[in-house]
C-alpha distance (Angstrom), angle and dihedral (degrees) to the residues before:
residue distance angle dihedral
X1 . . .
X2 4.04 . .
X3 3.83 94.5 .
X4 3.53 89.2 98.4
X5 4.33 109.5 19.0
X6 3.40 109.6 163.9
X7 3.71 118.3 -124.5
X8 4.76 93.8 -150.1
X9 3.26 102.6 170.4
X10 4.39 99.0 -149.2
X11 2.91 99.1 -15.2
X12 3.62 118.5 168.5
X13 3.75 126.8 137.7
X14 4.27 115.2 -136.4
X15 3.93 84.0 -166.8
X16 3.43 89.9 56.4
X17 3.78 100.2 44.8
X18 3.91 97.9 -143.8
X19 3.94 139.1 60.2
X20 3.83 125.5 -85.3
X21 3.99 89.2 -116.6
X22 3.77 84.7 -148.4
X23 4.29 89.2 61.4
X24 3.66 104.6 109.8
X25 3.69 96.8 -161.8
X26 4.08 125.7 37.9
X27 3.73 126.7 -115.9
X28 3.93 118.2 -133.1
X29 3.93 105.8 -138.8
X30 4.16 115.1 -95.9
X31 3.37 94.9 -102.5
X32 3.63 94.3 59.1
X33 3.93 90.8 43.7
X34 3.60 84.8 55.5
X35 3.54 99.4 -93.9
X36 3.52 93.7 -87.1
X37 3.76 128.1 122.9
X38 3.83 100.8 -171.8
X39 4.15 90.5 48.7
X40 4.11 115.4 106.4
X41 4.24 100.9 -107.5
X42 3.65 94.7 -119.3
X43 3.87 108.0 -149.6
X44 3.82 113.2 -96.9
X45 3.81 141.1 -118.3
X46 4.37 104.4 -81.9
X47 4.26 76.9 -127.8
X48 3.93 83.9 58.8
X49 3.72 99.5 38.9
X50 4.09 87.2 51.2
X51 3.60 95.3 56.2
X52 3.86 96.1 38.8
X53 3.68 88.7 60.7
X54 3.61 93.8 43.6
X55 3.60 92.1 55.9
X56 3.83 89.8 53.1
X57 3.71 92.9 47.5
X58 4.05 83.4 58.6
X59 3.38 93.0 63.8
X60 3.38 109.9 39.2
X61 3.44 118.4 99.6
X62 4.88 97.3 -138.3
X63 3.71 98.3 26.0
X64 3.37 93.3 -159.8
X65 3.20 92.5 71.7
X66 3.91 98.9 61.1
X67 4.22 121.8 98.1
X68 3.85 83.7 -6.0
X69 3.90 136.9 95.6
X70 3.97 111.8 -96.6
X71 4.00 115.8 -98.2
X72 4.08 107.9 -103.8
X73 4.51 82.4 -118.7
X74 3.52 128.8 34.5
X75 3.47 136.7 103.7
X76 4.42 84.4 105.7
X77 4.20 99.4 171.9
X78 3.81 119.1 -159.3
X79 3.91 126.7 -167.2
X80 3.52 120.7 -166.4
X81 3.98 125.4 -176.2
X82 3.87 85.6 -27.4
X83 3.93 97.9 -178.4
X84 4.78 124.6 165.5
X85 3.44 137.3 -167.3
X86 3.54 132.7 -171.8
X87 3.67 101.6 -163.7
X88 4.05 106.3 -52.3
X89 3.52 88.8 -19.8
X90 3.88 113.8 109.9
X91 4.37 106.6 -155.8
X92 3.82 98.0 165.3
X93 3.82 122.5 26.7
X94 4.18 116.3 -163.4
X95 3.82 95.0 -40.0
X96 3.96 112.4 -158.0
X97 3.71 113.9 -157.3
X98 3.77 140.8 144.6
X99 3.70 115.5 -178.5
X100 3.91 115.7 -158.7
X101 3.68 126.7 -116.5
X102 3.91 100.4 -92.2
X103 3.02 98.5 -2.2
X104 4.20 133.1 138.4
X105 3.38 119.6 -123.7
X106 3.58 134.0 173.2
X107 4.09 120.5 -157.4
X108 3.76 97.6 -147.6
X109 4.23 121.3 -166.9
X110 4.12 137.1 108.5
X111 3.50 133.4 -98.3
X112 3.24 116.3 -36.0
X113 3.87 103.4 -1.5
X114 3.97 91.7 125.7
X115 3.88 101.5 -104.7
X116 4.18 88.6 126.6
X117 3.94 90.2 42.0
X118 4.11 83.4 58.4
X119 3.17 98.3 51.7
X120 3.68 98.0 53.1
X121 3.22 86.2 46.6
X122 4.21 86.8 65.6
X123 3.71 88.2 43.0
X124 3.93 94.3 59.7
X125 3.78 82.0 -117.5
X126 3.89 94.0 122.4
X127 3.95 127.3 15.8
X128 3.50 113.6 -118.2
X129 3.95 116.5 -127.4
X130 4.15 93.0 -141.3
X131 3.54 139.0 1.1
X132 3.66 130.6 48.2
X133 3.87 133.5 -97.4
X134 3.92 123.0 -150.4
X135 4.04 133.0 176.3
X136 3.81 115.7 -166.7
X137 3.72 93.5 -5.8
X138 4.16 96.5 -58.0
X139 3.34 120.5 108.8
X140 3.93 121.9 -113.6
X141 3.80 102.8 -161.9
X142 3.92 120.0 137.5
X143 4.09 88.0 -4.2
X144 3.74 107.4 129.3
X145 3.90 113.2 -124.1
X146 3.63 91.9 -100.5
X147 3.50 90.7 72.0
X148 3.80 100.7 46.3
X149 3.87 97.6 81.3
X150 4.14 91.5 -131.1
X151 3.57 132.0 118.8
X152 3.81 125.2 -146.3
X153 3.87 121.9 -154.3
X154 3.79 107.9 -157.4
X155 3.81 132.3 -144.6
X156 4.31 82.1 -123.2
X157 4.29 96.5 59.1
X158 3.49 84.5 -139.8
X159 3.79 91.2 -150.6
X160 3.66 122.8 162.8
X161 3.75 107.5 -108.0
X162 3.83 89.5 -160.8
X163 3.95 89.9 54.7
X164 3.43 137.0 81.4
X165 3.68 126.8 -110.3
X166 3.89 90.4 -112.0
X167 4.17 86.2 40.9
X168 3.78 91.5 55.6
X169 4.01 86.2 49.3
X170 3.53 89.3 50.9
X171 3.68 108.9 43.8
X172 4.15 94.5 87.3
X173 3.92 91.6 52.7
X174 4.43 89.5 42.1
X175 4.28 87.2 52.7
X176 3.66 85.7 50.5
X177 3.72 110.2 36.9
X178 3.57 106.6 43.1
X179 3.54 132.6 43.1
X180 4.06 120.1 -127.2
X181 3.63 96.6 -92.5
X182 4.08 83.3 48.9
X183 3.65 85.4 62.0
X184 3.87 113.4 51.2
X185 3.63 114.1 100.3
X186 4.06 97.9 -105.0
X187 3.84 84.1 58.8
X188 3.87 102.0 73.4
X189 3.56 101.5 75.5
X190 3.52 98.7 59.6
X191 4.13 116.5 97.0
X192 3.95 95.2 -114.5
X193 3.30 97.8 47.0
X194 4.03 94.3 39.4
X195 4.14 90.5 53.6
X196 3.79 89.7 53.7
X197 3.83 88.5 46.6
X198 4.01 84.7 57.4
X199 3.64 92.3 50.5
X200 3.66 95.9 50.5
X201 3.55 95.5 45.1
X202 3.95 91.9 49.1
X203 3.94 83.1 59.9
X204 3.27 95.9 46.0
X205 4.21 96.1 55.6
X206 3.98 83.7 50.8
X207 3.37 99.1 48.8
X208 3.79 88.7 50.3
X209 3.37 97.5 40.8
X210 3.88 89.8 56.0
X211 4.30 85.8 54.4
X212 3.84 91.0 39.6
X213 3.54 88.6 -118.0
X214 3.73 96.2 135.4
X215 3.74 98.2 114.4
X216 3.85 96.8 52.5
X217 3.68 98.7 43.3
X218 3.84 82.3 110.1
X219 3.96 99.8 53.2
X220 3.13 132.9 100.3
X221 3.96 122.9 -124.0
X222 4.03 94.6 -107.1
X223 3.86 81.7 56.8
X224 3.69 91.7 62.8
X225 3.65 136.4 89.5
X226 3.52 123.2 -133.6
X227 3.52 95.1 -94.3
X228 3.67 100.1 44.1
X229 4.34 90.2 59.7
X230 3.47 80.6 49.9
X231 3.59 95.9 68.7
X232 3.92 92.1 32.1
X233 3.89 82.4 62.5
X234 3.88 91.4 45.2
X235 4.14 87.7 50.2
X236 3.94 102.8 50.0
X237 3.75 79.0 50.8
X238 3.66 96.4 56.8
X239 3.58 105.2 39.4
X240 3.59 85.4 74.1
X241 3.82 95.2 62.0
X242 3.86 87.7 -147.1
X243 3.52 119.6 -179.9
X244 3.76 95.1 -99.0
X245 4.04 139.7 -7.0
X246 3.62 118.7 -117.9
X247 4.00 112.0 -152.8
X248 4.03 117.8 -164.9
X249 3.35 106.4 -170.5
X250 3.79 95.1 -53.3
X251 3.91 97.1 165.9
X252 3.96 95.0 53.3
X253 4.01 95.5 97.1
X254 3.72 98.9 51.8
X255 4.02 130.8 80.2
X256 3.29 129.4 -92.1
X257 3.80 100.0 -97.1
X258 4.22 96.9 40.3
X259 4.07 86.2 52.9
X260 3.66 85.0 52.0
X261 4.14 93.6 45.1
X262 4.01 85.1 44.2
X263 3.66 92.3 50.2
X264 3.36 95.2 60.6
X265 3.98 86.1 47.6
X266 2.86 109.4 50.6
X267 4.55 88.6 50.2
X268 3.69 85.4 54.3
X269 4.07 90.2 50.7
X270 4.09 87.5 51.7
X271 3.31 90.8 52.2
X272 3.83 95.0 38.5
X273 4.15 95.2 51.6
X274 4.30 98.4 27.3
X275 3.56 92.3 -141.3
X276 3.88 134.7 139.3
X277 3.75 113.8 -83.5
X278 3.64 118.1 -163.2
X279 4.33 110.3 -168.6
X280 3.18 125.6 -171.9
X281 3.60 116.3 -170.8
X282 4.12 147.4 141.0
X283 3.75 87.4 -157.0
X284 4.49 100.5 97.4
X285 3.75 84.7 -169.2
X286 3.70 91.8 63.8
X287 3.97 89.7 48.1
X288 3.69 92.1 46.4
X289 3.16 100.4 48.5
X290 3.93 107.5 41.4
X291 4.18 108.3 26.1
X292 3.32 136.4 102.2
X293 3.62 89.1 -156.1
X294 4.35 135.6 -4.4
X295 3.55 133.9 -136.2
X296 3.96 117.0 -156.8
X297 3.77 108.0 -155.4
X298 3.75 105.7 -174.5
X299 3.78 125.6 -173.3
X300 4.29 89.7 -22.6
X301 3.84 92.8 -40.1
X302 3.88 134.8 111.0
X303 4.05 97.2 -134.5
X304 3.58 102.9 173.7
X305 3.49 140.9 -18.4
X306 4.06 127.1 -156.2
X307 3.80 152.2 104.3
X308 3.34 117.2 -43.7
X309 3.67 95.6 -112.2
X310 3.59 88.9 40.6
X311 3.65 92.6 52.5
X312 4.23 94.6 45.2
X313 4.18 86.5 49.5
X314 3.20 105.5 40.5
X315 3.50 124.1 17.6
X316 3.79 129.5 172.2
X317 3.82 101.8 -137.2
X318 3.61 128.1 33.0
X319 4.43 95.3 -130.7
X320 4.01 79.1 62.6
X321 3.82 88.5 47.7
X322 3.90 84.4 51.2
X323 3.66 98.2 42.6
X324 3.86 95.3 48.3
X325 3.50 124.6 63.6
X326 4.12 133.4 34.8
X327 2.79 118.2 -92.1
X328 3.96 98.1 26.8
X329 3.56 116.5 -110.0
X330 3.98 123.0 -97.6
X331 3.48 112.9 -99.4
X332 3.58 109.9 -158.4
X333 4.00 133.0 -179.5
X334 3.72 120.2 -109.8
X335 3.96 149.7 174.7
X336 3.20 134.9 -139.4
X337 4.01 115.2 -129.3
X338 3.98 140.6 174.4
X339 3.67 94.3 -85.9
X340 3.77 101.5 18.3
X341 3.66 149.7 -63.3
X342 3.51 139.3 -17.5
X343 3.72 117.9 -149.1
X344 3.76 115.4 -174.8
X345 3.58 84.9 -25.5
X346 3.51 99.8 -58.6
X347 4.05 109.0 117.7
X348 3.99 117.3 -123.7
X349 3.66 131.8 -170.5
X350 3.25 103.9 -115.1
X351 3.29 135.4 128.1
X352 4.18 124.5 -143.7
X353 3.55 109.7 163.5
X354 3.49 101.4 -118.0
X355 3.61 135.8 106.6
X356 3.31 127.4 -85.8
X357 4.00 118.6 -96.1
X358 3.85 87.5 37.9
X359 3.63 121.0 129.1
X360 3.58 118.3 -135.7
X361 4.15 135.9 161.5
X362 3.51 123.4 -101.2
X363 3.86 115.0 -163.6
X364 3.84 128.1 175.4
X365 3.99 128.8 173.1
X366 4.15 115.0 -106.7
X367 4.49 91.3 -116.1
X368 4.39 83.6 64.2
X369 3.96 92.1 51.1
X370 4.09 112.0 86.4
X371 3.74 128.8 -178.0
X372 3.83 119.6 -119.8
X373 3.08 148.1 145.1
X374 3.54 110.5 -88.1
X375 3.78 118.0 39.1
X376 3.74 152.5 70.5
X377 4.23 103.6 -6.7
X378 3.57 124.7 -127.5
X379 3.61 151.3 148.2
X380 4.15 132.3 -121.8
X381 3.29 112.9 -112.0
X382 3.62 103.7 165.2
X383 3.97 137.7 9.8
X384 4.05 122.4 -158.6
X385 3.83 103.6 -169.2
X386 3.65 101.4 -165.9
X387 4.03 88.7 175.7
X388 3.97 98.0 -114.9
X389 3.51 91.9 37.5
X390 4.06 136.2 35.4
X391 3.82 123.9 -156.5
X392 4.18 117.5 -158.3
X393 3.50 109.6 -166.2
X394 3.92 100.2 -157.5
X395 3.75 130.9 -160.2
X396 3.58 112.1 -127.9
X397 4.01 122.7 -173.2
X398 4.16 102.2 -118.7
X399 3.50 99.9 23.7
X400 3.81 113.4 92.3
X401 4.21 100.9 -151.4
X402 3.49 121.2 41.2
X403 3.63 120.8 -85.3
X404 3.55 113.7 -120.5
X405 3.96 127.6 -145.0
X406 4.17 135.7 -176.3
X407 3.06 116.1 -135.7
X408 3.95 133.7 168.4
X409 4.20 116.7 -87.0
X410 4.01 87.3 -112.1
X411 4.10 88.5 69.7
X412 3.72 86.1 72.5
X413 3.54 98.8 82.6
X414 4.48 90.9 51.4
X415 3.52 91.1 42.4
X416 3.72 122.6 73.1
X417 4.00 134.5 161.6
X418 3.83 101.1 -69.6
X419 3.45 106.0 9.4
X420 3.44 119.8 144.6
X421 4.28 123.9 -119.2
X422 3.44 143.2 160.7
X423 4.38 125.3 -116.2
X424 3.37 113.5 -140.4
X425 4.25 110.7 -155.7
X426 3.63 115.5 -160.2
X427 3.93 113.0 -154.4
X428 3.57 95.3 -132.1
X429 3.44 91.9 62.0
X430 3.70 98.6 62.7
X431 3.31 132.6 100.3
X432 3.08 121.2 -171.6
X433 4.21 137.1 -147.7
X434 4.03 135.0 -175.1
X435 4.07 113.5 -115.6
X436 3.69 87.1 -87.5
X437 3.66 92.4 56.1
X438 4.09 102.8 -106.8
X439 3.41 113.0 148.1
X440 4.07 111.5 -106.1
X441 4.35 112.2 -147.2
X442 3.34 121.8 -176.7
């Protein structure tokens, strides 16, 4: 987070009615300055200076933040009982969820399951109807955004297409360092106004340095590639240093291979900066491949939340089974017997704690399935030859969809359309759920 500090000398924002918490030096109001913008700021009184920064510490929302360099972690987000309605409608129902000071994580769910609706609800964006939202320990209810010290990144850019690269960079740190008479045109010559100019421009080349955007700080947005306002986005963001980053769905418009590329960028700029990042995204290879840790939100509810490898291994309800992991697990009927299972009438050792007679699901991911020659009968309905890998998607009698297996890319040539094999289930690699999809442990 200190590859780019600014160095503002007072600069507070009256328009914005709170201190840039990256200022290093407080700014007495106009009318004790004299009222004039072109006069030489003469230092103050220590009296003066005292109560100037107590008044700033008043209304800032972390006070430890204020006239101070910024803690290396922070930006620690707690949810507690979050619950909306629009109307009758219920789209979040007592969410549960305590984000970790620098930490990445990824709010996973489809369409319309409510993951965007939380995270405006973070930003101050959209009032929550229950529950409670905290960063760092202070509570964030009824404060507007402004006054929340994050920065959202939306799926949109929303870049100025009249601005400048370096303009769109800057226009956080203007709203914030200079009052509205600071900002009209006739303003910029005078000494004040040009040292703040220097400061915000410093931050600026840093910021864009640290995103190699260097060489376009002079384009305009409809210059850009997709990529490119991607990172513009990502850089008005950071040269806030605001507590934490909130990310909806900010890969969607891009191809295939540039969500890929900014994957992998924007993992190294998490690890690079150490702040909070807050994803939202449908996308499970996004929140596989760059959390810490995943929240599922399905249909309004927080279903589990975990490592990624934790989550794809052993998950704690069988629609997060479903939702995570390409291709989707196999789902496939079981029972319950006096030493076991039965799986498509083929008896396993494996123990689930029920009685026997009881119907239960039995799921396992397509890499654990094998073909042999002795086992559960089906027939190939389907291949995907994706060149390193090969997907069979078998029909099996009692299972209504197809069950799918990967195999090696050398199974191609033994397998046709129709052909007849044989699955092979190991026990291990079973887990098991209750008809309502709870997980069952031993």
């Amino acid at each position: 987070m200190n590859t780019f500090q600014p160095t503002g000398r007072g600069l507070s924002s009256s328009s914005s009615g709170h201190p840039d918490p990256g200022a290093q030096t407080p700014v007495l109001p106009n009318a004790q300055r004299g009222g004039s913008l072109g006069r030489s700021r003469l230092r103050a009184p220590a009296s003066l200076r005292q109560a100037a920064r107590a008044a700033i510490a008043m209304q800032a929302v972390s006070p430890t933040v204020v006239g101070m360099e910024r803690p290396n972690v922070r930006g620690a987000v707690k949810m507690t009982g979050i619950a909306k309605q629009f109307g009758t409608t219920s789209v979040l129902r007592g969410i549960e969820l305590d984000i970790r000071a620098g930490e990445f994580i990824t709010i996973l769910g489809p369409s319309g399951c409510g993951k965007s609706t939380l995270l405006r609800i973070i930003a101050g964006l959209e009032p929550q109807s229950a529950g409670t939202v905290a960063i760092d320990g202070v509570s964030m209810d009824g404060l507007a955004p402004d006054r929340r010290d994050i920065a959202m990144v939306f799926q949109s850019y929303a870049l100025y297409p009249h601005l400048t690269v370096a303009e769109n960079i800057a226009v956080p740190l203007r709203m914030r360092r200079l009052t509205r008479l600071q900002r009209l045109p006739g303003a910029r010559a005078l000494p004040a106004v040009r040292r703040i100019g220097a400061s915000i421009a410093e931050a600026v080349q840093s910021v864009a340095a640290t995103l190699r955007l260097e060489s376009l700080l002079g384009r305009k947005p409809a210059q850009l590639s997709g990529g490119q306002k991607q990172r513009v986005a990502l850089a008005r963001a950071m040269v806030r240093q605001p507590k934490a980053f909130l990310m909806d769905e900010p890969l969607s418009n891009l191809d295939a291979e540039l969500r890929v590329h900014m994957r992998a960028e924007i993992a190294q700029l998490h690890r690079q900066l150490g702040a909070t990042f807050i994803y939202v995204t449908h996308d499970q290879a996004e929140a596989m491949t760059m959390s810490d840790r995943v929240a599922v939100i399905l249909e309004g509810e927080l279903r589990q939340i975990a490592s990624p490898g934790e989550l794809y291994r052993d998950p704690d309800d069988l629609r997060v089974a479903q939702f995570v992991g390409t291709p989707r697990i196999n789902v496939l009927p079981a029972t319950a017997t006096a030493t076991g299972i039965d799986v498509l009438g083929r008896p396993i050792a494996r123990p689930s704690g029920l009685a026997a007679g009881t119907t239960l699901q039995a799921a396992v991911r397509p890499e654990r399935l094998a073909l042999a020659g002795t086992g559960v009968p089906g027939r190939v309905v389907y291949r995907e030859n994706l060149g390193s890998d090969l997907f069979l998607h078998v029909a099996v009698d009692g299972v209504p969809t197809p069950v799918i297996v990967r195999c090696d890319s050398s199974a191609l040539d033994t397998t046709e359309i129709g052909a007849s094999v044989a699955l092979a289930i190991p026990s291990d690699a079973l887990l098991l759920f209750d008809v309502d999809g709870r997980r069952l442990r031993p």
